[in-house]
N, C-alpha and C positions, 0 to 999 in steps of 0.2 A: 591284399590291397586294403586299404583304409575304406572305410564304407562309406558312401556319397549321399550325404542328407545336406538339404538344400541348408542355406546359410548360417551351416555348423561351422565352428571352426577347425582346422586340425594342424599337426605338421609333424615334422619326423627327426629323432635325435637318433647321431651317432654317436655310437658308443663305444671308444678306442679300448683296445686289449692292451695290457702292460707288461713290458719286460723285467727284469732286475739287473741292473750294473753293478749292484751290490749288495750283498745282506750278510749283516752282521749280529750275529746273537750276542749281547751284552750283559745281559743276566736277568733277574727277576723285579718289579714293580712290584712297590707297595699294596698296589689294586691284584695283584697274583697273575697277570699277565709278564708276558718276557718283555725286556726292554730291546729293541734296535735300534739298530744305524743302514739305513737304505739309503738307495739311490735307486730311482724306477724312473723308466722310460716308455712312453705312449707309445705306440705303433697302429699303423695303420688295418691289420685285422680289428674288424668292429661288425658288433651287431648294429640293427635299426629298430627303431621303437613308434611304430604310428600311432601316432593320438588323435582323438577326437573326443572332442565336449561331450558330455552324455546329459541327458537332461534329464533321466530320473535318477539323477543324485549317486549312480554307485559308482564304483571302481570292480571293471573288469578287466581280462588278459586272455589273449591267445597267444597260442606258438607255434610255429612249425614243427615245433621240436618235442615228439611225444614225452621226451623224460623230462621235462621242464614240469612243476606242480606249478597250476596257477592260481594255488591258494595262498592262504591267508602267511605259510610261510616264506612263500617266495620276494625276495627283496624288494623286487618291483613294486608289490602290492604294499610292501612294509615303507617302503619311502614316499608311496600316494596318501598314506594314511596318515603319515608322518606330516609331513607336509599340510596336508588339511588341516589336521589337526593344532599346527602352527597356528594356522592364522584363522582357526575356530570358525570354517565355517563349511557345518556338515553339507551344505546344499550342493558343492563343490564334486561334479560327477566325471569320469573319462573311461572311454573304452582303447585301451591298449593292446596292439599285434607286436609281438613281438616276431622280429626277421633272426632267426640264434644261427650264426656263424662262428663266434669264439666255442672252440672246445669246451665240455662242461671237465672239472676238475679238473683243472692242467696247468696250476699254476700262474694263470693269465689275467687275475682277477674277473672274469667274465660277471659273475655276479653283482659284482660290485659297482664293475660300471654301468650294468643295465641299470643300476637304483641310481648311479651319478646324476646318467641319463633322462631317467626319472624326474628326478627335484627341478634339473634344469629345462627339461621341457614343459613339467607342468606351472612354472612358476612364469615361465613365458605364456603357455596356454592360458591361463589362470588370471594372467594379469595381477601378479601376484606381489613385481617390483623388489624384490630381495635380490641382496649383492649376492657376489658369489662369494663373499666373507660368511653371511650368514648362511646361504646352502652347507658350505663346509662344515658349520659349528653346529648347524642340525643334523647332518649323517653321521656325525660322529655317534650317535646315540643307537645306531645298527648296522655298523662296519666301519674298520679301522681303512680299509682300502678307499673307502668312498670319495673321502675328500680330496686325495690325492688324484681320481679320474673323472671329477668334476674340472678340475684348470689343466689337469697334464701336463705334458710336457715333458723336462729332465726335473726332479727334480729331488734333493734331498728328504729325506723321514723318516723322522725319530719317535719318541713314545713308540706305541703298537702301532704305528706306519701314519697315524693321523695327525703330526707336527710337521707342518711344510715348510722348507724353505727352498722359494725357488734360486736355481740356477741363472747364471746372466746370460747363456749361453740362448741365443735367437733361431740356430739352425744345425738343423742335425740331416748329414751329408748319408753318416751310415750306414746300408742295407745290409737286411738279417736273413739266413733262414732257420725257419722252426719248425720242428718237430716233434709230433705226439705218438704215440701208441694208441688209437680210438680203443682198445680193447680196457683198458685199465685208468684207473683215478688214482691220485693219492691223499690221504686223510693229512687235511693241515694240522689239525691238533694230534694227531699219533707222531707226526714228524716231530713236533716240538715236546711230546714228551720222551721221545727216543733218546732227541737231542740232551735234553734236560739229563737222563739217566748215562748217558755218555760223556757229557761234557761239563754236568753243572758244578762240578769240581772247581774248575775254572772262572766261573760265571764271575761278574764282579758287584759287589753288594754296597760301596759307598757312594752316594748319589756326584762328589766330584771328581771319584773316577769315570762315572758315566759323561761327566763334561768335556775329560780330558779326549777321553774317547770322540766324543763329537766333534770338538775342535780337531781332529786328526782329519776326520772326515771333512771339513769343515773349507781344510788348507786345502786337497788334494785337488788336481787339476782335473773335472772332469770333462773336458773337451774330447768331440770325438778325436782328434792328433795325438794325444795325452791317451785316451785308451787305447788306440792301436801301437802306438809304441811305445809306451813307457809302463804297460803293463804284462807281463807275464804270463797273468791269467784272471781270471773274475773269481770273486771271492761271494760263493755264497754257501755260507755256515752249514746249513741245511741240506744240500746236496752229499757232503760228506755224511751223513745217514742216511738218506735216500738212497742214493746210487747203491751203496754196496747190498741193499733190502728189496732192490729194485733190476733186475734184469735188462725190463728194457728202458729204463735209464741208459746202463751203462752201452747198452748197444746205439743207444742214440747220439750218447756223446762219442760213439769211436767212430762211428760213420759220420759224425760232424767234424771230428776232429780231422780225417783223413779227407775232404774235401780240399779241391785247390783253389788258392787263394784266402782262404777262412785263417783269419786273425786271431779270433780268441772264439773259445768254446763253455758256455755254460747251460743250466739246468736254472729253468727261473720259479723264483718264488718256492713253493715247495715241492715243485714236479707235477708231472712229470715230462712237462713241456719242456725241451731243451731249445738253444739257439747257437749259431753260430755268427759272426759277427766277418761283417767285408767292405772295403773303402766306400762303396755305394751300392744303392739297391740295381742297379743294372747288370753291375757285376752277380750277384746276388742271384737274381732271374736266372742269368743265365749259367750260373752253376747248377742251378734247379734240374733247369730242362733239360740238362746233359746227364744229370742223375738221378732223374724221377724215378727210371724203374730200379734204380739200385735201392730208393726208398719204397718202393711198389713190392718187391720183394723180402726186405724187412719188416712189413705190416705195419710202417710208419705213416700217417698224414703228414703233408707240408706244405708248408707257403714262403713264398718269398715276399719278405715283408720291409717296407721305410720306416722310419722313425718320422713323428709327428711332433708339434712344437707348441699344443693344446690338446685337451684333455674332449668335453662333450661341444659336439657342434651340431646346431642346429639347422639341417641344409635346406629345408624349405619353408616358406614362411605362410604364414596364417591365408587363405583362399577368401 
């Protein structure tokens, strides 16, 4: 719980986990990062983030969650200082509890949104009056994820995932379930240098093929009507080294895949969290609960999860 001092302010940001509709590795930046082509989608698994004003000026963190550092490296702390330091005014203090429900390592950006969470709660605490044009142009500076789980939603992302373009689309019907292995993480940068030694053959190196590329992405219809039938399968780059290096990857996708009713099966982001995808989250649930212990006995965690139509929400307001 948030600590009760008499007319402190505080309040609590949620902080949505992300899926992937799609990821596409397109080849290497100038800056030595890879280029993509995504589509990520918010979901309704989220951590909480309670703030309060602190009056001797620092920035601190708890957590539930003992493997969480709540030092100086952890994002949360990297986007309060960020943030202050914006708008130059060291006096600027908050004690932060962290509630950690997203998976650590699993593909889900958990990280990223706790820091989304961050800029956007403290700029509200703060009184700080920044769009959420300029939140985004500031996280860019310590996660490519960030800006994307500051507004949420569906939305297109290019560069290293921090080029947004939103989708028009207002409402997302589709229920998920996902699943992790709690026993195992997977390294994003070993993924992408697997990928790179696997695949960089292919990669593409003229900055108007990477256009051509986007525009493909660009046309494509992504409505949820449009992915449950006129897709195949989900395409993400990544998973094609993961899986076969990964075990229980591939056991996660064949138990996703052989559930009833589940439309399409992927592994999001770089693993090891997979989801499967169903006309709505009721459907959804109740595939869950008819197959918990089939997940109980793979040593799988899972949730039945909605899709969300924004990214950090702020649910209660200043006391």
């Amino acid at each position: 719980m948030v600590p009760s001092k008499a007319n402190d302010e505080f309040l609590i940001a949620e902080a949505h986990a992300k899926i992937n509709l799609h990821l596409e590795v397109l080849g290497i930046r100038t800056d030595g990062f890879h280029e993509l082509a995504m589509v990520m989608q918010s979901i309704n698994l989220s951590d909480q983030l309670k703030m309060i004003n602190s009056s001797d000026h620092n920035i601190t963190l708890k957590s539930n969650n003992n493997e969480i550092s709540n030092g100086e490296d952890n994002l949360i702390i990297k986007a309060a200082k960020l943030l202050r330091n914006k708008v130059r005014n060291n006096e600027l203090g908050v004690d932060i509890v962290l509630e950690k429900n997203i998976p650590i390592g699993a593909g889900l950006a958990g990280g990223s949104t706790d820091a989304a969470a961050t800029l956007v709660g403290l700029n509200k605490l703060w009184k700080l009056n920044l769009t959420t044009e300029d939140l985004e142009d500031l996280s860019k500076e310590i996660g490519s994820d960030i800006p994307f789980c500051i507004s949420g939603g569906r939305q297109i992302c290019f560069g290293r995932g921090e080029i947004l373009e939103k989708l028009k689309y207002d409402r997302f019907d589709l229920g998920l379930i996902l699943v992790k292995d709690p026993s195992i993480q997977v390294s994003t940068p070993v993924a992408y240098k697997s990928y790179k030694e696997n695949y960089g053959d292919s990669y593409l190196v003229d900055g108007r093929d990477f256009e051509i590329k986007r525009n493909i992405i660009r046309s494509n219809d992504w409505s949820d009507h449009s992915l449950l039938d006129n897709r195949q399968e989900i395409q993400n780059d990544l998973q094609k080294i993961v899986r076969p290096m990964t075990p229980e990857v591939e056991k996660s996708l064949n138990i996703l895949s052989r559930l009833p009713h589940s439309r399409l099966v992927s592994m999001s982001g770089s693993g090891p969290s997979c989801f499967a995808l169903f006309e709505n989250y009721n459907q959804a649930n109740k595939v869950l609960k008819e197959h918990v212990n089939e997940f109980e006995r793979a040593g799988l965690s899972a949730w039945a999860c909605s899709m969300k139509s924004h990214g950090v929400q702020l649910r209660n307001e200043f006391t």
